[in-house]
py3Dmol code that shows the C-alpha trace and the ligand (Angstrom):
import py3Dmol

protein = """\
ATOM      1  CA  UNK A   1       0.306   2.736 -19.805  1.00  0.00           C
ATOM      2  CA  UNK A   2       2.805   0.305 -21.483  1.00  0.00           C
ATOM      3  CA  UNK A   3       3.400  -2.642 -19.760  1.00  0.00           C
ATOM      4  CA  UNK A   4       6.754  -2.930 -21.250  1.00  0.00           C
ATOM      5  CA  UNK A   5       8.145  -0.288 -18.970  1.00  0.00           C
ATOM      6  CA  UNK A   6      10.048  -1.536 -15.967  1.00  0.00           C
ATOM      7  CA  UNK A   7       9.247  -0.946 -12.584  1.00  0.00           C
ATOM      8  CA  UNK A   8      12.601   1.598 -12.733  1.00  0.00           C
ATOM      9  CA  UNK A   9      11.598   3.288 -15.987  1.00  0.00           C
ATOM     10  CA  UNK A  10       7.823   3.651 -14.334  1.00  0.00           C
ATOM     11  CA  UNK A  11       9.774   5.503 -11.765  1.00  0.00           C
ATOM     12  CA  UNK A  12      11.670   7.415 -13.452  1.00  0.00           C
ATOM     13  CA  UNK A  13       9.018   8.724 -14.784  1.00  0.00           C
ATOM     14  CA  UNK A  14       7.092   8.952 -11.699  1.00  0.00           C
ATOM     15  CA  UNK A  15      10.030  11.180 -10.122  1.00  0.00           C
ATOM     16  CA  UNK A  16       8.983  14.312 -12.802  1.00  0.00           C
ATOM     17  CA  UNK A  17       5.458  14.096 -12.206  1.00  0.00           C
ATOM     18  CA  UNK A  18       3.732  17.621 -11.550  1.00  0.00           C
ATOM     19  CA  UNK A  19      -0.237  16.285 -12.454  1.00  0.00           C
ATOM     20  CA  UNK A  20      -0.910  17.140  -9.068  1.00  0.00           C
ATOM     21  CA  UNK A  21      -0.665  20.221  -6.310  1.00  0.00           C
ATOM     22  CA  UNK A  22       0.951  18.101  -3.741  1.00  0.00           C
ATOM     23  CA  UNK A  23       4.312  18.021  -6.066  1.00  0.00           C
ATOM     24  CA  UNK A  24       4.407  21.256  -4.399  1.00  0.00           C
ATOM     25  CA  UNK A  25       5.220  20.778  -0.983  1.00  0.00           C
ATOM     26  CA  UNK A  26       7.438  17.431  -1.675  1.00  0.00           C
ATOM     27  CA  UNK A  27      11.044  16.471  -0.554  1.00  0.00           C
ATOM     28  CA  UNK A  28      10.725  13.529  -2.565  1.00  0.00           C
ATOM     29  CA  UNK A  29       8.300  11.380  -4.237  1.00  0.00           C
ATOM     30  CA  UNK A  30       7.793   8.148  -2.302  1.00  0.00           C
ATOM     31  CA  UNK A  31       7.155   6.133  -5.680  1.00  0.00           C
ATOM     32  CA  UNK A  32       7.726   2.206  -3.496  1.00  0.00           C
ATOM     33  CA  UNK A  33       9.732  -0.466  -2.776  1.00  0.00           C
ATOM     34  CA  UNK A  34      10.586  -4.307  -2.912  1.00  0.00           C
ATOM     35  CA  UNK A  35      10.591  -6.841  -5.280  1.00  0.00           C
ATOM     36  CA  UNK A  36       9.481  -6.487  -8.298  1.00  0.00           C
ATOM     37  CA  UNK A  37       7.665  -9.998  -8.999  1.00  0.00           C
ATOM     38  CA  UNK A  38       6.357 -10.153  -5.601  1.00  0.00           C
ATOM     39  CA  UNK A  39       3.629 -12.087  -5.648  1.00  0.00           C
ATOM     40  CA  UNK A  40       2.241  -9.608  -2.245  1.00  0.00           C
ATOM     41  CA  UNK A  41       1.234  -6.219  -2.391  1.00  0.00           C
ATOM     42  CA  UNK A  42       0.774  -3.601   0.147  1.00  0.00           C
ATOM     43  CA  UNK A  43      -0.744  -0.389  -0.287  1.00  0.00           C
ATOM     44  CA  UNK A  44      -0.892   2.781   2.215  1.00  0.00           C
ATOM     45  CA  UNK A  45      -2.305   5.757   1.753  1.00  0.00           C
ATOM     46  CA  UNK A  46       0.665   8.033   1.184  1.00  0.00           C
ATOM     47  CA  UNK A  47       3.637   9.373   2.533  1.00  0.00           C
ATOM     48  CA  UNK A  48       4.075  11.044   5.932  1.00  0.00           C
ATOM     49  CA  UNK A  49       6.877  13.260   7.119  1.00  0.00           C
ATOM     50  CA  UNK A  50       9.511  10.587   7.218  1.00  0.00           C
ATOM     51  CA  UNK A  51       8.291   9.231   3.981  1.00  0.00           C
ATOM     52  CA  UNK A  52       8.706  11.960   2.221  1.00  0.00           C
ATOM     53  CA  UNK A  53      12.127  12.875   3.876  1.00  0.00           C
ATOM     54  CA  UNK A  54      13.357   9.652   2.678  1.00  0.00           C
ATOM     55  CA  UNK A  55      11.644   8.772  -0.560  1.00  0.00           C
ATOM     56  CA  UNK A  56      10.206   5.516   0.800  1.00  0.00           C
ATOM     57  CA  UNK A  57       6.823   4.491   1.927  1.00  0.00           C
ATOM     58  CA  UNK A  58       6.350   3.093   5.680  1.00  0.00           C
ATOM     59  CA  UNK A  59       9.848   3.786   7.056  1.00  0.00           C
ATOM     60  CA  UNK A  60       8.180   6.428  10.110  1.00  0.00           C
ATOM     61  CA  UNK A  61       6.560   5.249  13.587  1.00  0.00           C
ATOM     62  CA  UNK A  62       3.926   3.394  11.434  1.00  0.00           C
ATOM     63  CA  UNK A  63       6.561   1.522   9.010  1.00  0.00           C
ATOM     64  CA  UNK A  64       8.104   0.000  12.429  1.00  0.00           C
ATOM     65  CA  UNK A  65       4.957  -1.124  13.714  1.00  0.00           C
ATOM     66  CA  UNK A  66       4.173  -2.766  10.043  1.00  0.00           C
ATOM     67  CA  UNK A  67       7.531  -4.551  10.412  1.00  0.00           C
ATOM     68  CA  UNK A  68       6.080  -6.237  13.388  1.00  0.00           C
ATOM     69  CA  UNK A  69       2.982  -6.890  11.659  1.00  0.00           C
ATOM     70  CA  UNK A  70       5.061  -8.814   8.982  1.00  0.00           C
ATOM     71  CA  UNK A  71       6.910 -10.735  11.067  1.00  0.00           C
ATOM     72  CA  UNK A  72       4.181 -11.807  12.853  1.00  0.00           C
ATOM     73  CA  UNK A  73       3.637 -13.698   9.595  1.00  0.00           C
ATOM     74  CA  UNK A  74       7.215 -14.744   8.716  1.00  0.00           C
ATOM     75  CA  UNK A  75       7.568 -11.937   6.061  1.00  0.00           C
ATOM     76  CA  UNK A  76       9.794  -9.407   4.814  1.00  0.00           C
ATOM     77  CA  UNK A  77      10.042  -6.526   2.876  1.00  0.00           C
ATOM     78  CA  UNK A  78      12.591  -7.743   0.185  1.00  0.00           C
ATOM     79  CA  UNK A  79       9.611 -10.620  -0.391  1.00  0.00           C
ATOM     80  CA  UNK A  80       6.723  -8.255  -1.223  1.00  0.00           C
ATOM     81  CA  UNK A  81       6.213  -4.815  -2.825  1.00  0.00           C
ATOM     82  CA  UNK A  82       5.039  -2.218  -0.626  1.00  0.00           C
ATOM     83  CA  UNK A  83       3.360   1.584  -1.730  1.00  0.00           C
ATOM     84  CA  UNK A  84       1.186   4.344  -1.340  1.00  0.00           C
ATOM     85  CA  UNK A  85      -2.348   5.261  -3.419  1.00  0.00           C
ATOM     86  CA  UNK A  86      -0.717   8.818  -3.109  1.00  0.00           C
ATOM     87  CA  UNK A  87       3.639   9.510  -3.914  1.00  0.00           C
ATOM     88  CA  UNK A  88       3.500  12.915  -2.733  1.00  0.00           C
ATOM     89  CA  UNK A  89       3.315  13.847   0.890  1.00  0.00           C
ATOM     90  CA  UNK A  90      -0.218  15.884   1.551  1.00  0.00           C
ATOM     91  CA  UNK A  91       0.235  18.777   3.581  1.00  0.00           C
ATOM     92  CA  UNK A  92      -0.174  17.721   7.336  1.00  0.00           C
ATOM     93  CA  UNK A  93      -0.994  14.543   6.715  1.00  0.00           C
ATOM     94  CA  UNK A  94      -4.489  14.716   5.998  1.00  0.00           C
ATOM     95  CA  UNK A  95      -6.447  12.532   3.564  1.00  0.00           C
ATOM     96  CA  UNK A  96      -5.073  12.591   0.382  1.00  0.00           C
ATOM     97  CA  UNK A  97      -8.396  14.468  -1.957  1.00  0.00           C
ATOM     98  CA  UNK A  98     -10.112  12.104  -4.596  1.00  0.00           C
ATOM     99  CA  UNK A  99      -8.562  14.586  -6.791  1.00  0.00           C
ATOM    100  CA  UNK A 100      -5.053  13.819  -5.797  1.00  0.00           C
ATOM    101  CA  UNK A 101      -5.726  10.300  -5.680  1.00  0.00           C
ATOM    102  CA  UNK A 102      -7.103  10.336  -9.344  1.00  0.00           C
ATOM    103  CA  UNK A 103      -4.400  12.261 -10.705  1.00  0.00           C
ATOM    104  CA  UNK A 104      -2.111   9.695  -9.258  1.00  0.00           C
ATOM    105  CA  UNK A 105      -3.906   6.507 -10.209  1.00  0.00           C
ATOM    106  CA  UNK A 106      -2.201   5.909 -13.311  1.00  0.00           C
ATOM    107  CA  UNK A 107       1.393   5.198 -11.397  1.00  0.00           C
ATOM    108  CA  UNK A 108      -0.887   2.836  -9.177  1.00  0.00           C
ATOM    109  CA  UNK A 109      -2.305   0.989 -11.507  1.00  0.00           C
ATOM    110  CA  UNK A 110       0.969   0.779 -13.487  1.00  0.00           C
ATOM    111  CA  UNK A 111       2.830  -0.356 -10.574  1.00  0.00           C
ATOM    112  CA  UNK A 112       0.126  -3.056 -10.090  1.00  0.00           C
ATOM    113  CA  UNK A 113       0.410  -4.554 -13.580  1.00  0.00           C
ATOM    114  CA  UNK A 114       3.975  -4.612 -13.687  1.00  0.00           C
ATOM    115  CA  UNK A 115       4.061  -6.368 -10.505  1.00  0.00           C
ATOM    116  CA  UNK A 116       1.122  -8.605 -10.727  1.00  0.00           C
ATOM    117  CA  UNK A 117       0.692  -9.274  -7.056  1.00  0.00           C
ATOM    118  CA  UNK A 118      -1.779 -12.581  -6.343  1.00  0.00           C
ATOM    119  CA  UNK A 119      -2.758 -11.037  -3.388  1.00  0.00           C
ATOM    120  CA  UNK A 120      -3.056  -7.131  -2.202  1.00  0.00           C
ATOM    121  CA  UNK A 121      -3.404  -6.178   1.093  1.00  0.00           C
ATOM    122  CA  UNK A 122      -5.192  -2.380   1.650  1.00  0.00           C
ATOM    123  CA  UNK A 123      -3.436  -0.748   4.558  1.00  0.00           C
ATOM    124  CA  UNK A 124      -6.435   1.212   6.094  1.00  0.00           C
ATOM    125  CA  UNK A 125      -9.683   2.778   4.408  1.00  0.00           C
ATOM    126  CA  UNK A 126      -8.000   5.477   1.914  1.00  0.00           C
ATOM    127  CA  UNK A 127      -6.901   2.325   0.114  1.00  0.00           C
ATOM    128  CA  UNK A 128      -9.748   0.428   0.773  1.00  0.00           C
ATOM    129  CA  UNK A 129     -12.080   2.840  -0.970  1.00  0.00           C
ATOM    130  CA  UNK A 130      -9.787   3.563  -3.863  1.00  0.00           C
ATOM    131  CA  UNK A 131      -8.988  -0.210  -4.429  1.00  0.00           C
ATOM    132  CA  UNK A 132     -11.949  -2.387  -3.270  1.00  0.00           C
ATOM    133  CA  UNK A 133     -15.166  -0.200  -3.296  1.00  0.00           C
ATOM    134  CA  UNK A 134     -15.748   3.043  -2.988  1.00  0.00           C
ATOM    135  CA  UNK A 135     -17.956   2.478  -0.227  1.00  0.00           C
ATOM    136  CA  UNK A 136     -15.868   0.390   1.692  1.00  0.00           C
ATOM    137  CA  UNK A 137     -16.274   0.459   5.313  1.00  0.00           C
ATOM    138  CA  UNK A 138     -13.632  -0.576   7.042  1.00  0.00           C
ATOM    139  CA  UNK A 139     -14.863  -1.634  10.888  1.00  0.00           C
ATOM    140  CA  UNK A 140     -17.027  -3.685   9.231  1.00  0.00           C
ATOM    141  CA  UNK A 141     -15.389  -4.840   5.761  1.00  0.00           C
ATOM    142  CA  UNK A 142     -11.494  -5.737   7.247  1.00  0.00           C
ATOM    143  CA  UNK A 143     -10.036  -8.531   6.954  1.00  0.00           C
ATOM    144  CA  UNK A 144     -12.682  -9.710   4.202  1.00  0.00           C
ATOM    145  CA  UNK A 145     -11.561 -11.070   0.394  1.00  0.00           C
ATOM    146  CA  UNK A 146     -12.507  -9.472  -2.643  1.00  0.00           C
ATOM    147  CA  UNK A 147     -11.581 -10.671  -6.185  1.00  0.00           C
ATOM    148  CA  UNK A 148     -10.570  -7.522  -7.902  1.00  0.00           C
ATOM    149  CA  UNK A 149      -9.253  -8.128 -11.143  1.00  0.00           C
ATOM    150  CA  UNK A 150      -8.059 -11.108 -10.601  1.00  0.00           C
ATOM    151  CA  UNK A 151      -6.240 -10.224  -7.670  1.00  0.00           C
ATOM    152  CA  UNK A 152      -6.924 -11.199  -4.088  1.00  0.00           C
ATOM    153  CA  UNK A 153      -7.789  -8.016  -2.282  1.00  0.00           C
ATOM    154  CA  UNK A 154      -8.354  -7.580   1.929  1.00  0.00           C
ATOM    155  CA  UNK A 155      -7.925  -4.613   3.758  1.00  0.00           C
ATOM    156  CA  UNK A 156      -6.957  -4.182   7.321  1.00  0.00           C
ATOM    157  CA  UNK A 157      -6.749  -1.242   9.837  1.00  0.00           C
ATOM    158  CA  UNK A 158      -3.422   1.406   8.914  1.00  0.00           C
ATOM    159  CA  UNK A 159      -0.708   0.982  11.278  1.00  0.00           C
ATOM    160  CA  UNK A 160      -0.689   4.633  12.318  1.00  0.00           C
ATOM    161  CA  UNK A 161      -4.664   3.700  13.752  1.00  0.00           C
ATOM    162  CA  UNK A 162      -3.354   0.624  15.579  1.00  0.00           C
ATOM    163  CA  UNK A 163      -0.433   3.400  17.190  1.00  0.00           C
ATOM    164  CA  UNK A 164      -3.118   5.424  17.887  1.00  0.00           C
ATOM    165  CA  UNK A 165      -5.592   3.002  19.228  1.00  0.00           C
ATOM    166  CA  UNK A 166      -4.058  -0.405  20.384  1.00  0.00           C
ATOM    167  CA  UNK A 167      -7.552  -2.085  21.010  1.00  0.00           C
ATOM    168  CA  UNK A 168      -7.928  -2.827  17.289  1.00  0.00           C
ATOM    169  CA  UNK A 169      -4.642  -4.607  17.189  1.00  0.00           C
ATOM    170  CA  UNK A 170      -6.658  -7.842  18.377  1.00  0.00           C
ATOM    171  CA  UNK A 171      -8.724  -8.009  15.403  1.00  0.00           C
ATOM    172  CA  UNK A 172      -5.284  -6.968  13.056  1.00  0.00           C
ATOM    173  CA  UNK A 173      -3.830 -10.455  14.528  1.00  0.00           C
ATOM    174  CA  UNK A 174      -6.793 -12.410  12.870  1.00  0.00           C
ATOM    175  CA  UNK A 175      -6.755 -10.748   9.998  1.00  0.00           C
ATOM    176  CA  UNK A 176      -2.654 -11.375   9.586  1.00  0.00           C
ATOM    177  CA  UNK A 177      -3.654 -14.499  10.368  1.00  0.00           C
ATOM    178  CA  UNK A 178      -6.212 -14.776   7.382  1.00  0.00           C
ATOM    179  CA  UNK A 179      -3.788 -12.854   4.995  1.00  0.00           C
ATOM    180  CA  UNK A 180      -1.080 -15.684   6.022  1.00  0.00           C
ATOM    181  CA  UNK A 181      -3.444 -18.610   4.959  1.00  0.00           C
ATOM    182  CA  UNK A 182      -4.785 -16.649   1.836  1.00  0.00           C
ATOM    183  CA  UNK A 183      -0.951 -16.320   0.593  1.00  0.00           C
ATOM    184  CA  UNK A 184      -0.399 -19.612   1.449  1.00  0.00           C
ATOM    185  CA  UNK A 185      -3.027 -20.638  -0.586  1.00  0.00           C
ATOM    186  CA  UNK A 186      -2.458 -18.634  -3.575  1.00  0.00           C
ATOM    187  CA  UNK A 187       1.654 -18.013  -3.709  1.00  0.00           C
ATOM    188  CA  UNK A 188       4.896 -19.304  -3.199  1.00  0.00           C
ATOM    189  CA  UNK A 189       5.754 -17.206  -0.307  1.00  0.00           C
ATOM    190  CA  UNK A 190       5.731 -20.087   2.172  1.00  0.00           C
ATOM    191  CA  UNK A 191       6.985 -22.860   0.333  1.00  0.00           C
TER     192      UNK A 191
END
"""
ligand_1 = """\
8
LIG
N 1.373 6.048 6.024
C 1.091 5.614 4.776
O -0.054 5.396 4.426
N 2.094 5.415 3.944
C 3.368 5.613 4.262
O 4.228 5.403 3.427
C 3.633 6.058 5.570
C 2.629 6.272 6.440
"""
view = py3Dmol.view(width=600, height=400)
view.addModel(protein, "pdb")
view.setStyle({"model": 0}, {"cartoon": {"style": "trace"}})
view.addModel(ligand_1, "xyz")
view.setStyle({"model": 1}, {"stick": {}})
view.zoomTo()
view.show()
């Protein structure tokens, strides 16, 4: 992939592709959002109902709740860059297949070196596995930092498992808590 290409021209791009089955079922592709030198990364898994209505990751029932997980730690969306391992909606929301996910690695990755986040934050295990390890686990591994290419990597539960079970949202706070400090640490975010 050329790193030349702008995060627009990457999408662009990214809008045409048909590598993958799910391109079927699509309203839109949910390629991502928000600044384009931010220095924080989030990535889902990929895009529900409302996602894929919309053409933007995290703007359902799960997108509010992660807009109270930001603010928590005095962020917003126009400071980091938020998307999915997956652009294309899979059909009923299940796991996205390692086949999808492969086929669609090369926008990932792309999006990742044209960003160059300092510090990426794995919403849930789908990321997790694709980003971190493949064996990931994620009751035991969240809220942990790996150096993955240079990049500071943690992963914490997915919003839509804190909607559906609130008694993880303790351990979320600590780990918000950690991901604060760590971008402290390594960015400008808080300055
Ligand atoms: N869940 C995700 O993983 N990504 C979205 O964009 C929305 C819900």
């Amino acid at each position: 992939m050329d790193e030349e290409l702008s995060l627009q021209e990457i999408e662009r791009d990214c809008l045409l592709c048909r590598e993958c089955p799910l391109c079927e079922g699509r309203h839109n592709v949910v390629f991502g959002v928000g600044n384009e030198h931010a220095e924080l990364m989030l990535v889902g898994e990929g895009p529900g109902e409302q996602e894929d209505l919309q053409g933007e990751p995290f703007v359902g029932p799960a997108g509010q709740l992660l807009d109270d997980m930001l603010e928590l730690i005095d962020l917003r969306r126009d400071q980091i860059y938020i998307c999915n391992i997956v652009k294309c909606r899979p059909p009923r929301n299940r796991d996205p297949l390692s086949q999808e996910q492969d086929a669609c690695r090369h926008w990932l990755d792309a999006q990742i070196a044209r960003v160059q986040p300092k510090v990426l934050v794995c919403l849930g295990r789908i990321a997790a596995t694709a980003l971190i390890s493949e064996d990931f686990k994620i009751t035991r591994q969240h809220g942990q930092w790996f150096p993955v290419n240079g990049i500071a990597m943690t992963a914490i539960y997915h919003p839509s498992a804190l909607l559906r079970d609130p008694g993880k949202r303790p351990e979320t706070f600590v780990d918000l808590r950690s991901i604060r400090a760590k971008a402290r640490e390594l960015t400008e975010l808080y300055h």
